[in-house]
N, C-alpha and C positions, 0 to 999 in steps of 0.2 A: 504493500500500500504506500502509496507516494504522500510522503509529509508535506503538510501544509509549509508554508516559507515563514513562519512563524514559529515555529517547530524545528528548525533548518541551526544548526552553529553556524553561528554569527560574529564574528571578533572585529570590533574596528579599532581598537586600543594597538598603536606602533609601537609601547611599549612591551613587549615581549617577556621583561619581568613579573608583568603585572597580569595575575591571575585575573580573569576574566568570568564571570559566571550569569549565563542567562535563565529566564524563566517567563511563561506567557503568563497575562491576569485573564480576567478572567473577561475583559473586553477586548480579546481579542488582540493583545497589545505587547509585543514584546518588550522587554527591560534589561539591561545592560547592567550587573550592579559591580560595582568597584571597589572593593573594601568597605562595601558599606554603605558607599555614599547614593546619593537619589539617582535612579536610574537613566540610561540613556534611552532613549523613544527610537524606536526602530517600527518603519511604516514602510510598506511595498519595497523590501531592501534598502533601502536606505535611513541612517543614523540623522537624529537630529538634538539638538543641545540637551541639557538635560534642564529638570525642572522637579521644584519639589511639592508643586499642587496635587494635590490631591483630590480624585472625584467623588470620594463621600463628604468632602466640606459642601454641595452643592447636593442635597437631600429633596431636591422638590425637582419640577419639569421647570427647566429656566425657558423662556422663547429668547430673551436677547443677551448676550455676551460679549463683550467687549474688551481685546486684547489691545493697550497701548506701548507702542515700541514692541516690536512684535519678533522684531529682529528677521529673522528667516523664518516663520511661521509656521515654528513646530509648536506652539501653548495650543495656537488659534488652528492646529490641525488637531490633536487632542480635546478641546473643547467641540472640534465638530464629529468627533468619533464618539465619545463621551456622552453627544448630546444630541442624536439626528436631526431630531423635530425643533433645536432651535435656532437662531440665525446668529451666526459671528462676526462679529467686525474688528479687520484685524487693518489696524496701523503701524505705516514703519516709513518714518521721514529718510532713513538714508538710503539714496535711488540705488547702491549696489546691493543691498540685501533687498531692498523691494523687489529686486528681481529674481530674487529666491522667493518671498511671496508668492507671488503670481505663479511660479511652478507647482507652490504646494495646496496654491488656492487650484489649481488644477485635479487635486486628487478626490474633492468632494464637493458636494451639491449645496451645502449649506455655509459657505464662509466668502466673506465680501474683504474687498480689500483697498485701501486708501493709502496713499501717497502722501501724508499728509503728516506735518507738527502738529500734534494734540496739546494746548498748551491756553490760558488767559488771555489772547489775542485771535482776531482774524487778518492776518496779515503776510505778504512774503516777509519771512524770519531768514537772518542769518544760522546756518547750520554746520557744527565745527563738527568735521569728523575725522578719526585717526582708524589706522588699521593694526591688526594683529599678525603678527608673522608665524604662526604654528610651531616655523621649523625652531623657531630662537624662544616661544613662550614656554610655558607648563603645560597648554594644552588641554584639549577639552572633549579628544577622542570625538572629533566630530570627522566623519568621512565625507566633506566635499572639499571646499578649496584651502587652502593652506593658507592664503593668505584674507581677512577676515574681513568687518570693517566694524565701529561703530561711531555714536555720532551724537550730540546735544546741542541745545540752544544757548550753551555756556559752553566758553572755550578750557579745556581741560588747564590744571594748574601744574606749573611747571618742572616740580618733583612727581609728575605722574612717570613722565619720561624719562625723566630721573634712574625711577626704582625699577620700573619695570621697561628693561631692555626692547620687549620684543614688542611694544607699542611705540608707533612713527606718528606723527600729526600728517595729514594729506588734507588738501586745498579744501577748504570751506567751500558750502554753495549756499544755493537759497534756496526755500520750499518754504510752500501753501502752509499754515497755520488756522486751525479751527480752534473752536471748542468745543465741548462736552453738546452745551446747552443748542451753537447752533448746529453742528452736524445733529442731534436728535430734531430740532425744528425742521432744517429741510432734507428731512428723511420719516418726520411725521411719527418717528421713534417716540412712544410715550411712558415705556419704561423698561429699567437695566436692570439687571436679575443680577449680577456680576462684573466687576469691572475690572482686570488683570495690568498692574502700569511698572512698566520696566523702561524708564524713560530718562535714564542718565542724568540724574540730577534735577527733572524737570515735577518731579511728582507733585509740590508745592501748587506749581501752575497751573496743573491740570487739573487738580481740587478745585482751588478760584475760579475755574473758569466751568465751571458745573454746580448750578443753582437750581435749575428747573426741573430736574430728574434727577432723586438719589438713587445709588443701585444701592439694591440687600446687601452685596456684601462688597468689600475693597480690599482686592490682593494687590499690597506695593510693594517696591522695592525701597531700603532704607536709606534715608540720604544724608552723604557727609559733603557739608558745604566746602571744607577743606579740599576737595581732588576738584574745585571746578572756580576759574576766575567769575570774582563778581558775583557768584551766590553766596547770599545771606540767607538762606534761611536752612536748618538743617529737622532731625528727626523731632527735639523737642519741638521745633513752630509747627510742623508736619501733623504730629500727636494731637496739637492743641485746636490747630484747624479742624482735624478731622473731630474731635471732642466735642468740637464746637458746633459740628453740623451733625449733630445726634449718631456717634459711631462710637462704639466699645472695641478694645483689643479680644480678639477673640482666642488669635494664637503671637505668640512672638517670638520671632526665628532669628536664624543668628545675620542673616541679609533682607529679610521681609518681613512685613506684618498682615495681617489677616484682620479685617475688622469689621462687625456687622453694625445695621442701620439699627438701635434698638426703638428711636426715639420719633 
């Protein structure tokens, strides 16, 4: 009987010391685990970042999800595996991963995708981005391109390049900036079940600029105003903001927080 490709050894880790161990869940979804750490997502042969969401914090039928900074859009392919029947809206301002997007917005029926800075303004934004060189980082066992990118509305701070070698700054461009509030107005969106923001120092902004629709729940990433010129505000303003717009810490992780709408 011929194994499903899910079923199949799978190793995308270069490092050859490094025991490797896989295992399917039970949606269908292979996992990569590394000593431990949260797994790597493997979909139609191919590896994509890892991530430490998990699909029982989302206990009801969501219809809308929304992945900010989306990066190459393995959260917002998981969220459409996750979740058939609801629709994802996956953002990712820098045009060299958005074109990993659109590849992987290719694999399913349910996931929409924008070009676009999610942030307190509608406006073209300046957008500073740098890349990652695989062969000179630490690596993140991802099997496409070696060479990476990512990217902010704040120009990274000058000990970033410092510390870490195999990060280069490459030419700023500009891109489309929304917000929360108008991208749900002309999309007629009238409410977020989930809102996912991995947005390089921007998560502050993208709070502000979402008044008119809270979602249930807010998965962010943590921010140190220190790796980015010109941000002031870090994880305490971040806390207080969200506090302030009726949201409790649900979980609190060692680079995210988790936090539902109680109020």
């Amino acid at each position: 009987m011929t194994k499903k490709w899910y079923e199949k050894p799978h190793r995308v880790s270069k490092n050859k010391n490094v025991e490797m161990k896989s295992e399917s869940d039970e949606y269908g979804l292979k996992q990569l685990h590394n000593d431990n750490r949260e797994g790597i997502f493997i979909y139609k042969e191919k590896a994509y970042g890892r991530s430490i969401f998990r699909r029982e914090w989302i206990d009801w039928e969501p219809k809308n999800i929304f992945d900010v900074g989306s990066y190459r859009g393995g959260d917002s392919l998981r969220f459409s595996l996750w979740f058939p029947s609801a629709q994802i809206y996956s953002f990712e301002g820098c045009p060299g991963n958005y074109e990993e997007v659109i590849k992987t917005k290719s694999l399913v029926k349910n996931m929409n995708s924008y070009n676009y800075i999610v942030s307190d303004k509608v406006e073209i934004m300046d957008f500073h981005q740098w890349q990652i060189n695989e062969k000179d980082g630490p690596g993140t066992n991802w099997s496409g391109p070696e060479i990476r990118y990512h990217g902010s509305i704040y120009p990274p701070a000058k000990m970033v390049f410092h510390n870490f070698k195999h990060l280069s700054p490459i030419e700023k461009t500009q891109v489309q900036s929304t917000t929360i509030d108008k991208f749900c107005d002309d999309h007629q969106i009238k409410e977020i079940d989930m809102i996912h923001i991995d947005a390089e120092g921007a998560g502050y902004e993208i709070i502000t600029g979402m008044n008119k629709i809270l979602p249930k729940l807010i998965f962010i990433e943590r921010e140190n105003r220190h790796l980015f010129q010109g941000k002031k505000t870090g994880d305490n303003e971040l806390i207080k903001l969200l506090n302030n717009r009726g949201y409790k810490i649900k979980y609190s992780l060692h680079n995210d927080i988790l936090l539902e709408k109680i109020i």
